[in-house]
C-alpha positions in Angstrom: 7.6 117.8 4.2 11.1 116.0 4.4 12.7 118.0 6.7 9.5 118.6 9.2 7.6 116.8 12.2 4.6 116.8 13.0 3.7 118.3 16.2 1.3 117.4 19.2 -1.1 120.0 20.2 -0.4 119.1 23.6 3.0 120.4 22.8 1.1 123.4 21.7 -0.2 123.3 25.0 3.3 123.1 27.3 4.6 125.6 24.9 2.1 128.5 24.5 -0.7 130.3 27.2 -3.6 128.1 26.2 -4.7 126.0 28.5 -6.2 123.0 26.5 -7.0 121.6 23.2 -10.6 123.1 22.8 -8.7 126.7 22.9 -6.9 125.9 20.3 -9.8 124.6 18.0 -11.4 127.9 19.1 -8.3 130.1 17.8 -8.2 128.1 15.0 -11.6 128.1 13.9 -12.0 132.2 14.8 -8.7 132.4 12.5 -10.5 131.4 9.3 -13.9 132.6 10.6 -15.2 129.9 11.6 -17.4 130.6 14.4 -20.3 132.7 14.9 -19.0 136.3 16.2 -20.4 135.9 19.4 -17.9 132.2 19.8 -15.1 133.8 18.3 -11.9 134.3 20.9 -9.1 136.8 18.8 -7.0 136.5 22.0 -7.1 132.9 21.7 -6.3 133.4 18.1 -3.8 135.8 19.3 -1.9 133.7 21.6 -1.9 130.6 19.3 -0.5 132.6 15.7 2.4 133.9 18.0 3.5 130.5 19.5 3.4 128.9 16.0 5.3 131.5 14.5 7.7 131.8 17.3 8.5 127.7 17.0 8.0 128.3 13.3 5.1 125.8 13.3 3.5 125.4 10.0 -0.3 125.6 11.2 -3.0 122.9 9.7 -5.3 123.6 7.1 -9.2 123.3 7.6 -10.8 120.6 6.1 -8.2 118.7 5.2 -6.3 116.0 6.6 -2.8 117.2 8.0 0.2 116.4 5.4 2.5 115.7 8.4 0.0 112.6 10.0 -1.2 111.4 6.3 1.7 108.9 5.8 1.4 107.9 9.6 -1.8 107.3 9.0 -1.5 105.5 5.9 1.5 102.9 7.1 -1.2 102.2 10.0 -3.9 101.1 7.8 -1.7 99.1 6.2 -0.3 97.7 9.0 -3.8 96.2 8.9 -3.5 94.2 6.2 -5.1 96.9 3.7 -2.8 97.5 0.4 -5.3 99.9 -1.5 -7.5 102.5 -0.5 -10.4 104.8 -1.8 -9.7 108.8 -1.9 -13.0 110.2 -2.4 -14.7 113.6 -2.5 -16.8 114.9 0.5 -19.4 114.8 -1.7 -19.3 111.5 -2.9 -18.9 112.8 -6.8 -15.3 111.1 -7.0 -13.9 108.4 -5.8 -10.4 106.1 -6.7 -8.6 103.3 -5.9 -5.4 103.6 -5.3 -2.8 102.0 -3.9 -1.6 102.8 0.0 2.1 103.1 -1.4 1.3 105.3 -4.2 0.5 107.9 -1.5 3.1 107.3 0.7 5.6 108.2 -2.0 3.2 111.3 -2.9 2.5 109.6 -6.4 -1.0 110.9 -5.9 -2.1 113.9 -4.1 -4.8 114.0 -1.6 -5.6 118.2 -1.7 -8.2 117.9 -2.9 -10.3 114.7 -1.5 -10.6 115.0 1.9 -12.0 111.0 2.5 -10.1 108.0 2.7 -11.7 104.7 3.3 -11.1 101.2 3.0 -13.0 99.7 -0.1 -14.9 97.4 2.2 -15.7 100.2 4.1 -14.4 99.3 7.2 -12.5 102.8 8.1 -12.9 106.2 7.0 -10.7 108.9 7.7 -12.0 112.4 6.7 -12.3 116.2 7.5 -15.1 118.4 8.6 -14.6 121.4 5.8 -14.7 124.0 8.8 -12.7 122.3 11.0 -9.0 121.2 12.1 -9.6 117.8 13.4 -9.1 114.4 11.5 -11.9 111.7 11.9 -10.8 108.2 11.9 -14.3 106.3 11.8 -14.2 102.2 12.5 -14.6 100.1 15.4 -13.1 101.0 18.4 -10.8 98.3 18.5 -9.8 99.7 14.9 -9.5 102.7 15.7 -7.2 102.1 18.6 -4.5 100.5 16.1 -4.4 103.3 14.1 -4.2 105.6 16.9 -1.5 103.8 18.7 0.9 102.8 15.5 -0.1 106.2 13.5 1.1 108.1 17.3 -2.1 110.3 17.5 -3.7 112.1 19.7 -7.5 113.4 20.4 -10.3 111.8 22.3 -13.1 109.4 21.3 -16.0 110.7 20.3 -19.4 109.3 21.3 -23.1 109.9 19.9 -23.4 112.8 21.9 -20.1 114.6 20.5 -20.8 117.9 18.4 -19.0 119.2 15.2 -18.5 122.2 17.5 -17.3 120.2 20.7 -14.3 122.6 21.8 -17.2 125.5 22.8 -19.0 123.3 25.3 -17.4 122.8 29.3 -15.9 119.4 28.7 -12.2 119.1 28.3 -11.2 117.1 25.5 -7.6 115.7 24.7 
C-alpha cells in the first residue's frame, strides 16, 4: 500500500466507456455475482476489468472497507477529536477497542471486521457484504467532515436509498 493511491471512480469514469458511477457498481457487483441474472451487465463488467487492468488499478474488495481510503478515513475521525475506536464484526459477535494510531501504522488489521464506530456511537463506518461502497453513518454535519478532510466521494443517502441503488434511473455521484 506504500507505493499506491487511491483512485476516484470518477476518474474511472473520464478514463473508461462507463458513463457513471451506478455502471460501475453494476460491473462490479455482476463480477462477483452479485446481482440477480436478469441485473447483471458482463459488458459493463467487461469494459470496467479492462480499464483497471490497462491503468493497473487494483480493484476493491466487496464488503470491505477499501485499504487505500482506511487511513484517510481514520486521520478524519481523529481529526474529530476521537483517539480510539471500536472494530467490530458485522454481526455484532466481536468487538475492540483500539487505538486510531494503532491502525494507522497497520498494528492491527481490519480484514476481517468490516465496522468501525466511535465508542459513543456517534459514527459508524461499515460495508454491505455484497457490495463496494463504504457507509459512513453520523450526522450530516459529521459526515461532511469526514468527507471533506478524508477526500471522498459518493452521494448522501436518504430514507428512500436502496442497498441496490445503482439499478434504479437516478444518477448518483
Amino acid at each position: 500500500m506504500k507505493n499506491t493511491n487511491p483512485v476516484r471512480w470518477k476518474n474511472i469514469v473520464e478514463i473508461s466507456s462507463l458513463k457513471n458511477i451506478n455502471e460501475i457498481d453494476i460491473a462490479l457487483r455482476t463480477s462477483i455475482l452479485g446481482l440477480n441474472l436478469d441485473k447483471q451487465n458482463y459488458e459493463l463488467e467487461s469494459l470496467l476489468e479492462s480499464t483497471l487492468e490497462k491503468s493497473q488499478i487494483i480493484s476493491p474488495i466487496e464488503g470491505r472497507i477499501p485499504h487505500g481510503n482506511i487511513n484517510f478515513i481514520l486521520k478524519a475521525i481523529k481529526s474529530l477529536n476521537y483517539e480510539w475506536i471500536c472494530i467490530g464484526s458485522e454481526f455484532g459477535d466481536y468487538m475492540e477497542l483500539v487505538w486510531i494510531d494503532d491502525l494507522i501504522t497497520d498494528v492491527k488489521e481490519l480484514t476481517l471486521q468490516t465496522n468501525l464506530y466511535t465508542y459513543d456511537r456517534k459514527i459508524l463506518i461499515t460495508c454491505h457484504w455484497d457490495s463496494f461502497q463504504t457507509y459512513i453513518c453520523s450526522s450530516r454535519e459529521i459526515v461532511e467532515k469526514i468527507v471533506q478532510h478524508a477526500n471522498l466521494e459518493g452521494f448522501y443517502a436518504n430514507t428512500n436509498t436502496e442497498v441496490y441503488w445503482s439499478l434504479r434511473n437516478e444518477q448518483f455521484g
